[in-house]
RODO-2510 file (C-alpha; in nm, 4 decimals, decimal comma):
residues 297
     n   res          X          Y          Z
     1     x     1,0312    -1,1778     2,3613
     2     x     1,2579    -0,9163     2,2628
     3     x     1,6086    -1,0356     2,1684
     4     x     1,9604    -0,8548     2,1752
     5     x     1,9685    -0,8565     1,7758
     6     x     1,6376    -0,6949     1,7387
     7     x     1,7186    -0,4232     2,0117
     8     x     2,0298    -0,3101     1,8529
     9     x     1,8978    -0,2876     1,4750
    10     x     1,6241    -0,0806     1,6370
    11     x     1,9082     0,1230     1,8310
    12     x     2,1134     0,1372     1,5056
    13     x     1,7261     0,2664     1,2935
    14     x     1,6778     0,5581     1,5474
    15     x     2,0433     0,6640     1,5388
    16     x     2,0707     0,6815     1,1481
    17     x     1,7185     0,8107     1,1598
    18     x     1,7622     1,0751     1,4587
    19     x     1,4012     1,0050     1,4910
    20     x     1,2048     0,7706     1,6979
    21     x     0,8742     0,8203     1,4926
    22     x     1,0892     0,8019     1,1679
    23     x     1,2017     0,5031     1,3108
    24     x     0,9342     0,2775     1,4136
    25     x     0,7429     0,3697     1,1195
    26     x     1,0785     0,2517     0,8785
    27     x     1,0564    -0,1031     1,0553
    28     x     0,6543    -0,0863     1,0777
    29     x     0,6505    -0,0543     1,4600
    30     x     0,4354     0,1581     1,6738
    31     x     0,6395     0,4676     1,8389
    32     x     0,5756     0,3077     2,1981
    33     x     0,6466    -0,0501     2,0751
    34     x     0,9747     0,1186     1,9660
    35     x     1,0322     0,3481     2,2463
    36     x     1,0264     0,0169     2,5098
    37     x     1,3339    -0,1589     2,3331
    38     x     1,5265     0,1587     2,3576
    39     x     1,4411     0,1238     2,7581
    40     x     1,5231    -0,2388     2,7467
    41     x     1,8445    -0,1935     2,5893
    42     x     1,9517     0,1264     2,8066
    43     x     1,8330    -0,0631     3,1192
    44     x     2,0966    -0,3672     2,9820
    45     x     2,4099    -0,0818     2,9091
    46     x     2,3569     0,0860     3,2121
    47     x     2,3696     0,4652     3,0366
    48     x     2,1102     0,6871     2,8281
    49     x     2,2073     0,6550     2,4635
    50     x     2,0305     0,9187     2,3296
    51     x     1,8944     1,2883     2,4078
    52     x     1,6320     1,4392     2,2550
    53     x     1,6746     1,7711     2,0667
    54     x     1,4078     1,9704     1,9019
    55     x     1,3865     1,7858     1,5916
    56     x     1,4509     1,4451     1,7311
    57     x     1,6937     1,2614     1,9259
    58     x     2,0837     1,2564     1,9181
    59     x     2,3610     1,0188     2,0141
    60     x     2,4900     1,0258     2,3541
    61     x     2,8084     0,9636     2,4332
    62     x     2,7524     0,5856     2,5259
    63     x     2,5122     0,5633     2,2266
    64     x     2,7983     0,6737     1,9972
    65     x     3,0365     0,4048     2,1041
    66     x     2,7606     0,1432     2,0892
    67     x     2,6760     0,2788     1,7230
    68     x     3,0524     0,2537     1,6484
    69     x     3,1030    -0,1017     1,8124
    70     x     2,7785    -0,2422     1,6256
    71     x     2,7278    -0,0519     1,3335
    72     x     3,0284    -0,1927     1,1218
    73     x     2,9381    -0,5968     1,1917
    74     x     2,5511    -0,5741     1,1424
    75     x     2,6626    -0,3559     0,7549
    76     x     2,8548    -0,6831     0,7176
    77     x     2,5536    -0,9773     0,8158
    78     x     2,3365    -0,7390     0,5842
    79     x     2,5571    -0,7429     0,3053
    80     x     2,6615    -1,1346     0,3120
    81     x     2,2696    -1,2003     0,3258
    82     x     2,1820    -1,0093     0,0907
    83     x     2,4564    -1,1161    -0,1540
    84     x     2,3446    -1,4830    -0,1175
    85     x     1,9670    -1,3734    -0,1639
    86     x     2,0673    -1,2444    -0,4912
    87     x     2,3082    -1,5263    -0,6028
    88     x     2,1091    -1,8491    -0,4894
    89     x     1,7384    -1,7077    -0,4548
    90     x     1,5124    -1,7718    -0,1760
    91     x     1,2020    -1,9971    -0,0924
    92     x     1,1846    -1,8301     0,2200
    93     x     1,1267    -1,5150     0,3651
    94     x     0,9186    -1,2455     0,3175
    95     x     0,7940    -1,0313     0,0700
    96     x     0,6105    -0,6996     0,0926
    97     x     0,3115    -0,5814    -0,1957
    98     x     0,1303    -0,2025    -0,1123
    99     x    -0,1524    -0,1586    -0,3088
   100     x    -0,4643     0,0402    -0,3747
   101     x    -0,7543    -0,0681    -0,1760
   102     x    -0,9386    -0,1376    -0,4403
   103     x    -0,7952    -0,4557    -0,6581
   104     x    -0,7649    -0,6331    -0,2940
   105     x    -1,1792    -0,7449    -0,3710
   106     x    -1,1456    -0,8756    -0,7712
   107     x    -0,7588    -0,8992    -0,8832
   108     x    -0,5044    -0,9176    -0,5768
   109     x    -0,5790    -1,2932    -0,4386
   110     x    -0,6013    -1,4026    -0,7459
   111     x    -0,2133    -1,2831    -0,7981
   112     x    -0,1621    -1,4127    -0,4398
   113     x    -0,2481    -1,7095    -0,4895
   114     x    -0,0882    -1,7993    -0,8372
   115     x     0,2464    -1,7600    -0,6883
   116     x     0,1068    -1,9654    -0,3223
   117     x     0,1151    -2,2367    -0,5317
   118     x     0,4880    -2,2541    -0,6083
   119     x     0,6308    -2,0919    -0,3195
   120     x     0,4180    -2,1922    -0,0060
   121     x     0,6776    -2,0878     0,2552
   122     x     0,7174    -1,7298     0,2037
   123     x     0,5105    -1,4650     0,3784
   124     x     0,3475    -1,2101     0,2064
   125     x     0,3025    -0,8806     0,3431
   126     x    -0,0060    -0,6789     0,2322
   127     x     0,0185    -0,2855     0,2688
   128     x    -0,3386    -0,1210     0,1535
   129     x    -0,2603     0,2343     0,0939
   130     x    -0,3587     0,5115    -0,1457
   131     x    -0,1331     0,5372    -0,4611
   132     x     0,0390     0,8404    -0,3791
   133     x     0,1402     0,6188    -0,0751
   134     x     0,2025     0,2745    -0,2516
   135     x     0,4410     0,4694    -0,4798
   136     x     0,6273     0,5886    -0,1598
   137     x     0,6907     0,3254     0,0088
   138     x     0,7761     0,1186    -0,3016
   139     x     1,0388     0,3964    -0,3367
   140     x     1,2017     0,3980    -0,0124
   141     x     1,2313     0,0446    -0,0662
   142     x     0,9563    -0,0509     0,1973
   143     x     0,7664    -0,2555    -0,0086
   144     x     0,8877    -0,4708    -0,3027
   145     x     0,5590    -0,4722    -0,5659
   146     x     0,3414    -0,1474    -0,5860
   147     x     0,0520    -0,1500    -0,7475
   148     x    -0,1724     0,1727    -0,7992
   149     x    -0,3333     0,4264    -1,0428
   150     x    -0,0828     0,5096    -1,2874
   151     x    -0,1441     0,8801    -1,2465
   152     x     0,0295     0,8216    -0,8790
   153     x     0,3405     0,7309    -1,0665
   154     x     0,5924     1,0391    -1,1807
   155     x     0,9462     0,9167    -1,0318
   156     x     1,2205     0,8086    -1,3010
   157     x     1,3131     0,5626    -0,9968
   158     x     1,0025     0,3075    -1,0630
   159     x     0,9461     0,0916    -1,3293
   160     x     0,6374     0,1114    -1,4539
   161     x     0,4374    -0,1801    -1,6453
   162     x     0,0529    -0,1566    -1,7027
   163     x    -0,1789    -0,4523    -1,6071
   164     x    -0,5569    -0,3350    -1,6722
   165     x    -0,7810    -0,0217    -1,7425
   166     x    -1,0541     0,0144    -1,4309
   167     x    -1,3860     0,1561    -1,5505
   168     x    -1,5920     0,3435    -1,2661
   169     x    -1,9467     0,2534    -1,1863
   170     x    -2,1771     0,4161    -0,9496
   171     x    -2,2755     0,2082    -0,6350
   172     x    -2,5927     0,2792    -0,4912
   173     x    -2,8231     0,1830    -0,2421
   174     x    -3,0872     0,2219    -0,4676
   175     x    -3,2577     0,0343    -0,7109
   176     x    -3,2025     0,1778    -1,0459
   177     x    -3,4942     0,1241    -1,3233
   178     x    -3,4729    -0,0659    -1,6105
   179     x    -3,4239     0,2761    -1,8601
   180     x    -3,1033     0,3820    -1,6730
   181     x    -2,9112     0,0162    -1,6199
   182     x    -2,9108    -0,0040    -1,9317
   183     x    -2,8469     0,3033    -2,0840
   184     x    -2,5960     0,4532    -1,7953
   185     x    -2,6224     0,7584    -1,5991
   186     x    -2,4818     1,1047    -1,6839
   187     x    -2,3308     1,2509    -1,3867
   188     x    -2,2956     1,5895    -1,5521
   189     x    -2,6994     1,5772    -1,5342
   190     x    -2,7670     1,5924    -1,1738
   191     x    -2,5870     1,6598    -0,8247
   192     x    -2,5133     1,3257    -0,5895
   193     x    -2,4660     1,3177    -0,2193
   194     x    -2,1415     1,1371    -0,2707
   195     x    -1,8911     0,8965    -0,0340
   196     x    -1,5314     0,8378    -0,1050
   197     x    -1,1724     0,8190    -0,0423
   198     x    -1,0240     1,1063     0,1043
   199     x    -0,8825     1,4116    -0,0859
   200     x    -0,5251     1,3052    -0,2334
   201     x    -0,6517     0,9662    -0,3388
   202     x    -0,6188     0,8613    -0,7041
   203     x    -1,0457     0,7651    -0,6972
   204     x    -1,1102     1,1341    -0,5562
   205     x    -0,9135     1,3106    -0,7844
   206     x    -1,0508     1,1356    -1,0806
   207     x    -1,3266     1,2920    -0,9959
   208     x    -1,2148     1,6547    -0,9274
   209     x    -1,0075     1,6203    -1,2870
   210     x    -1,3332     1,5363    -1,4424
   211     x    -1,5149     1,8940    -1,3468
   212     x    -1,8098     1,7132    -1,1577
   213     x    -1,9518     1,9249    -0,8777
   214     x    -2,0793     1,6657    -0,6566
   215     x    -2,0606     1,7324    -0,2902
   216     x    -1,8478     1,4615    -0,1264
   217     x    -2,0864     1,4256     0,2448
   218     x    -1,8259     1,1563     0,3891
   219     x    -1,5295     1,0019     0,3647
   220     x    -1,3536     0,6558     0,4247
   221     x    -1,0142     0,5043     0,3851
   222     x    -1,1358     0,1332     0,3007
   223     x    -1,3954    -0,0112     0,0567
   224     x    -1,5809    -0,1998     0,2843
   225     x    -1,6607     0,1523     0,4457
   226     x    -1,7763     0,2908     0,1927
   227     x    -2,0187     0,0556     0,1280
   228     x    -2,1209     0,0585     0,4649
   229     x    -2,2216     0,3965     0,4463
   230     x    -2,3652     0,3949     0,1212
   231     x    -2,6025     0,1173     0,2262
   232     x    -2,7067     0,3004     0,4926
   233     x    -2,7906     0,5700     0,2620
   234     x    -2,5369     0,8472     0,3525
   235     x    -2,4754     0,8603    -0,0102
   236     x    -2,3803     0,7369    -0,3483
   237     x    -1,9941     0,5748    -0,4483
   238     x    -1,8259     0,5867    -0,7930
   239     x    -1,5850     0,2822    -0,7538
   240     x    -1,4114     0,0544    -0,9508
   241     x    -1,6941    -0,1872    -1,1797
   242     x    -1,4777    -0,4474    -1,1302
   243     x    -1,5934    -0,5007    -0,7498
   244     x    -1,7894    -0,8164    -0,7335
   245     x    -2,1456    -0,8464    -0,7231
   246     x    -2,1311    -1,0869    -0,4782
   247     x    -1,9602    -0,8110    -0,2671
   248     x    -2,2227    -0,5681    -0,3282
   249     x    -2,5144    -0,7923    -0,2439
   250     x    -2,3721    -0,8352     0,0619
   251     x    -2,4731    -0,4721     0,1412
   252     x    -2,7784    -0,4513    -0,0893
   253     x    -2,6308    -0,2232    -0,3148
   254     x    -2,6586    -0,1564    -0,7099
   255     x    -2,3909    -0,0627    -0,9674
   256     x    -2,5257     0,1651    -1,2197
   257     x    -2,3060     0,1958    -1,5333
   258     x    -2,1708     0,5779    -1,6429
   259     x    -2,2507     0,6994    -1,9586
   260     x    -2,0825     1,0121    -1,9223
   261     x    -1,8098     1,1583    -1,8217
   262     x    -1,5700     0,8787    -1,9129
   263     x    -1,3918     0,7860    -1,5653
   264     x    -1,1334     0,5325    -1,6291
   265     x    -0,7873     0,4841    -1,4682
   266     x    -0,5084     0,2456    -1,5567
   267     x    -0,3676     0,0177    -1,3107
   268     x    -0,0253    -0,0560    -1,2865
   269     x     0,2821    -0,2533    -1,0703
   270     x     0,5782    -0,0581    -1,0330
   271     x     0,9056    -0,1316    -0,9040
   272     x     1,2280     0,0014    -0,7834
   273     x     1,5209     0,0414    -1,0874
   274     x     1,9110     0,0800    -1,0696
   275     x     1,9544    -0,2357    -0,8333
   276     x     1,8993    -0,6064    -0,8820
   277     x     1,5878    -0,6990    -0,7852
   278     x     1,5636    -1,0567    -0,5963
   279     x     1,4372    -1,3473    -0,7748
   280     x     1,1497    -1,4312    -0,6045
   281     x     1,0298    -1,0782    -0,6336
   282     x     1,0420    -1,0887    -1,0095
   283     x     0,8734    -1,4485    -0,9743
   284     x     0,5959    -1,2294    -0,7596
   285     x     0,6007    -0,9539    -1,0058
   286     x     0,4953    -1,2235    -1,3461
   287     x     0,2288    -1,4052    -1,1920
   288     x     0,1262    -1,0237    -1,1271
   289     x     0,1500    -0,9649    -1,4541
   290     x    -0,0153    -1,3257    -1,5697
   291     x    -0,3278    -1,2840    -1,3661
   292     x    -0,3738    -0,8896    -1,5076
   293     x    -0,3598    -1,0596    -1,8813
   294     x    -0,5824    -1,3056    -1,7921
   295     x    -0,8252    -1,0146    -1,6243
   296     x    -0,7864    -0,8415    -1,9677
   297     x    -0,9302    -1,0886    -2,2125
***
């Protein structure tokens, strides 16, 4: 059920945002999800209170005295609430992580549920992304953790602290012999029908960086479909050698260490700087940084 406070912050997102796509994706709504409270709360005034424009939508003339009649008190809520959340802490609420698809299968939980077992009331909300977009959304203050490939990271507004080095593997469907587990493959050697992330992510770029001509044949945005298609035997994965063999089994698929080039990428948590960051957010962000030094020794 849609209540009167959650129909005017939406009103009071699309006016500052002259957008409703902007909009709904600020407050992670769908556009139509989004679009329906505007109706709901025009059907309640009586009068359209906004027109759209070429780039967007703009106030009408009803919509500008609702922005000026609301605008002013809900500044005020935010700010009291806030200012108590950073005085006196929290224990509930909820708190937002983005991070790269990857850690989610051998380091994330394990974070997760280190701070569970303190703080059992507050939600956690878990944003898989690429690290280009974990870096963005950690920066327009849409998520309060990042954590990603530090090569993602070039902003002076993040602070940036290292947790662990990733090593990359190759995951295939077949069975590798004896000679070449345990000596490693050389991927300058030969030319692999490979599937990955899409171009822009921090895994595919790696890659690209390292000068290897492999043909990428398809493409996926999660883990688990990439090693869907690699079992099927689309193709061959360089991922993370962290990912559990239990994982792997599950598909019937082999890691094969890499002898050469050297792929390895540092993972990080970043944060936002120049404002004080909420208390439970640096409790989140050390029992990051606990279960990363216990995944380094």
């Amino acid at each position: 059920m849609e209540t009167p406070d959650r129909l005017l912050r939406s009103f009071l997102r699309i006016a500052e945002l002259e957008s409703l796509s902007k909009a709904a994706d600020s407050v992670g709504q769908t556009q139509s999800g989004i679009s329906k409270q505007l109706a709901m709360l025009e059907a309640h005034v009586g009068k359209p209170l906004f027109v759209r424009t070429g780039r967007g939508v703009a106030l009408t003339e009803a919509g500008c005295k609702l922005q000026a009649a609301v605008e002013a008190p809900y500044r005020a809520i935010d700010m009291a609430v806030k200012s108590i959340r950073e005085t006196h802490g929290t224990t509930q609420g909820t708190l937002r992580i983005a991070f790269v698809h990857t850690v989610n299968y051998y380091f994330l939980a394990d974070a997760v549920a280190s701070f569970f077992a303190n703080y059992p009331d507050i939600n956690l909300s878990l944003m898989g992304r690429s690290s280009a977009d974990v870096v963005a959304l950690v920066e327009a203050g849409r998520a309060d953790l990042g954590i990603a490939y530090d090569t993602a990271v070039d902003t002076a507004g993040l602070a940036v602290h290292p947790l662990f080095e990733d090593d990359m593997c190759l995951v295939t469907s077949r069975t590798p012999d004896a000679a070449l587990a345990e000596a490693g493959i050389n991927l300058r050697e030969q030319i692999l029908r490979l599937v990955g992330f899409p171009k822009g992510y921090a895994l595919r770029r790696m890659v690209e960086i390292a000068g290897l001509q492999h043909p990428y044949v398809a493409e996926a945005e999660t883990v688990d479909a990439i090693l869907k298609l690699v079992s099927l035997g689309v193709g061959d994965s360089i991922l993370p050698s962290r990912l559990p063999d239990k994982l792997l089994n599950e598909y019937g698929l082999s890691k094969v260490k890499i002898r050469s080039p050297l792929l390895r990428r540092r993972i990080v948590v970043v944060k936002r700087t120049g404002r004080q960051t909420l208390p439970l957010v640096e409790t989140l962000f050390r029992s990051v940084l606990q279960v990363a030094g216990a995944l380094r020794e």
